[in-house]
N, C-alpha and C positions, 0 to 999 in steps of 0.2 A: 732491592730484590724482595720479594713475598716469599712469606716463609708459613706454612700448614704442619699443621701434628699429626699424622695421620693415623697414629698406632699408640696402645699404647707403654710401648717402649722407649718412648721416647725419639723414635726417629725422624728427622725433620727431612723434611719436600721441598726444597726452591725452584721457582719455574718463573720467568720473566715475560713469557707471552701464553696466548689462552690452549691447556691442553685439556685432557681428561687424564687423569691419572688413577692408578690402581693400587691401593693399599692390601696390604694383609694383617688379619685383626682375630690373634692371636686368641683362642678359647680353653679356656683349661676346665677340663670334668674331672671332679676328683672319686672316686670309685672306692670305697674301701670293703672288706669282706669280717666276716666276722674272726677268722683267725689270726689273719696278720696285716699290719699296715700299710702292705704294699699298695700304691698310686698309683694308678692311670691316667697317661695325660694324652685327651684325644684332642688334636689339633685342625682346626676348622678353618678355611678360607675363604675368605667375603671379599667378597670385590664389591669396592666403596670409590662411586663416582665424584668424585671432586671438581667444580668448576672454578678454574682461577681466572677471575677478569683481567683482561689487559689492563697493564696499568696505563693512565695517559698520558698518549704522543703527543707533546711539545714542536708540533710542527708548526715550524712559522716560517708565514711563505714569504723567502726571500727577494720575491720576483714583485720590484718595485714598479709598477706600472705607472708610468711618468706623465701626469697629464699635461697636453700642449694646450699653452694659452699663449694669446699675444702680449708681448711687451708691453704695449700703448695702452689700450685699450683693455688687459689683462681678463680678454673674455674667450671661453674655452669653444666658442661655437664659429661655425665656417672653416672657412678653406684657407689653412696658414703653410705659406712659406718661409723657407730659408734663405734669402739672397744674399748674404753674406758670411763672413767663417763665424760666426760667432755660435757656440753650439749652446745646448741643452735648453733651459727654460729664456734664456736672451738672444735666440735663434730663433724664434717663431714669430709670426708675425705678419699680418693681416695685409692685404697688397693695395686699401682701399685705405686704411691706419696710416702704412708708408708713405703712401702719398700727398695724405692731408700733409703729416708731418714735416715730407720735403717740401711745400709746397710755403712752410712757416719757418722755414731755415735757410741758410746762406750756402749751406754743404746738399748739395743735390747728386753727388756722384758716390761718395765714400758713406760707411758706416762710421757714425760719430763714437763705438765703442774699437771694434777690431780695425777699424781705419783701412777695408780693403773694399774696393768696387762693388756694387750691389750690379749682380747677374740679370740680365732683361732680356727679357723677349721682343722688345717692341713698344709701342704707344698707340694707342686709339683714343678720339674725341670723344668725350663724355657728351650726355643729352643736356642740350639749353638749359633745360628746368634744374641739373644739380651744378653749373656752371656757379663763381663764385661772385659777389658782388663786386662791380670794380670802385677801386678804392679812389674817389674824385678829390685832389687836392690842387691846393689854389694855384701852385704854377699850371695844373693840366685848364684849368678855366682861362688863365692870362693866354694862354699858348691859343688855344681857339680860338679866342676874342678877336687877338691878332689875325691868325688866320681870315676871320670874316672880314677886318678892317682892310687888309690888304687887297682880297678880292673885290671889295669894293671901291677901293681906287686903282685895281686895276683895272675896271669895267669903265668906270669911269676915263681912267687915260685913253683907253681906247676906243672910247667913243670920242675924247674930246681930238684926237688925230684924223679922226674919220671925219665929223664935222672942218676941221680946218682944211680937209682936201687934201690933207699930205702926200697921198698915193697917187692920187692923180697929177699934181703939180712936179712928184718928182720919178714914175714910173711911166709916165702916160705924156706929160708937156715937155719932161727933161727938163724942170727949172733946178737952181740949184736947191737945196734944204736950207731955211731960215734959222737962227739962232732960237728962238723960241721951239721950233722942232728939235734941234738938236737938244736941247733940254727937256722937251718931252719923251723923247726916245732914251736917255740917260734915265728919267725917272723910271720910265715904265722898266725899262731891263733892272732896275733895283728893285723895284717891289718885286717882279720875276723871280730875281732869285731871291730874295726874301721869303715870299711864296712857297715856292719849292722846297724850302727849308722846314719849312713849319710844317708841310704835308708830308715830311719824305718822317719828320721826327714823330709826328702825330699817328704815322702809317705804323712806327716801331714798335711805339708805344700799343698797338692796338694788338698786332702782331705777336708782340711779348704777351699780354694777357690772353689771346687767345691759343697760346703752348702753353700756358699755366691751365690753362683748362681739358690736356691731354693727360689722360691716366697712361702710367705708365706698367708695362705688364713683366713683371720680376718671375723670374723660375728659381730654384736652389742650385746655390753654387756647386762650386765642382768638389768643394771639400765635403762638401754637408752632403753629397752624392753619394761619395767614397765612406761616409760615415754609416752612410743608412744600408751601404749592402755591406 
């Protein structure tokens, strides 16, 4: 508390915010005569401005303004969502981040901390140019290689039944099939499904890397919904 003299009798002023206040500042005229010592005491009134500054407000502002940043990429700029419970600064998080992310893990459905569903809207194809390189290992080469090996004795079987006549001798004459036919037709239906094997796996295979190259579009859960209103 601030404390002023105002007078001087001693009398003390406390005042804790800014006023004007008015003292009285006592004058004494002493008057004596020639006969006797009687005093005179004339009293005068001054009004004495006093300005008491406030003293300083210790205001500290409470109001923690929380800035979002992504998880991943712990950068404060773009557009973050929340697709899973996880709240406060481990809740935010980039929809373009998440995705590289799931795209480098084994866990594509769950959040690896609260372990509950990430919230989606959907999937859309990303453009050719930011697609990912695919990763060429030496089973995916033997698998091809095959692949062409077979089409080419399959072409081959088929041409070598067509030159023997098989279709006319045995559609067209009604002779019976010769044992070297039926051994061509035994090979060729195994390269066949041989064939089909290697294209149906090679098709998977191509399939699978072209859904890795769908961004997937996360909105905030329903908890982190209920949080923000």
């Amino acid at each position: 508390m601030s404390k002023i003299e105002a007078n001087g009798n001693g009398d003390v002023i406390g005042q804790d915010e800014m006023e004007n206040t008015l003292t009285k500042k006592n004058f004494q005229i002493f008057h004596g005569n020639k006969k006797g010592s009687s005093t005179h005491v004339i009293h005068f009134q001054e009004s004495v401005r006093v300005d008491i500054p406030n003293s300083p407000k210790t205001t500290s502002d409470s109001s923690n303004t929380e800035k979002r940043a992504c998880r991943i990429c712990q950068s404060e700029t773009g557009e973050l969502v929340r697709p899973c419970a996880c709240t406060g600064t481990m809740g935010d998080i980039h929809e373009h981040c998440l995705n590289e992310w799931l795209l480098r893990s084994n866990n594509n459905d769950r959040c690896e901390i609260c372990q509950e569903k990430y919230s989606k809207s959907g999937n859309i194809l990303q453009p050719i140019w930011k697609w990912q390189k695919p990763q060429i290992e030496m089973t995916n080469i033997v698998e091809t290689s095959s692949v062409i090996c077979l089409s080419i004795c399959l072409w081959y079987m088929i041409t070598l039944t067509i030159e023997r006549e098989f279709f006319d001798r045995i559609f067209v004459v009604g002779l019976p099939p010769r044992s070297p036919d039926i051994a061509r037709i035994l090979v060729t239906l195994l390269i066949i499904s041989t064939l089909i094997g290697g294209l149906m796996n090679i098709a998977m295979r191509i399939w699978h890397y072209i859904n890795k190259q769908r961004a997937i579009r996360f909105i905030d859960s329903g908890v982190n919904k209920k949080a923000m209103k």
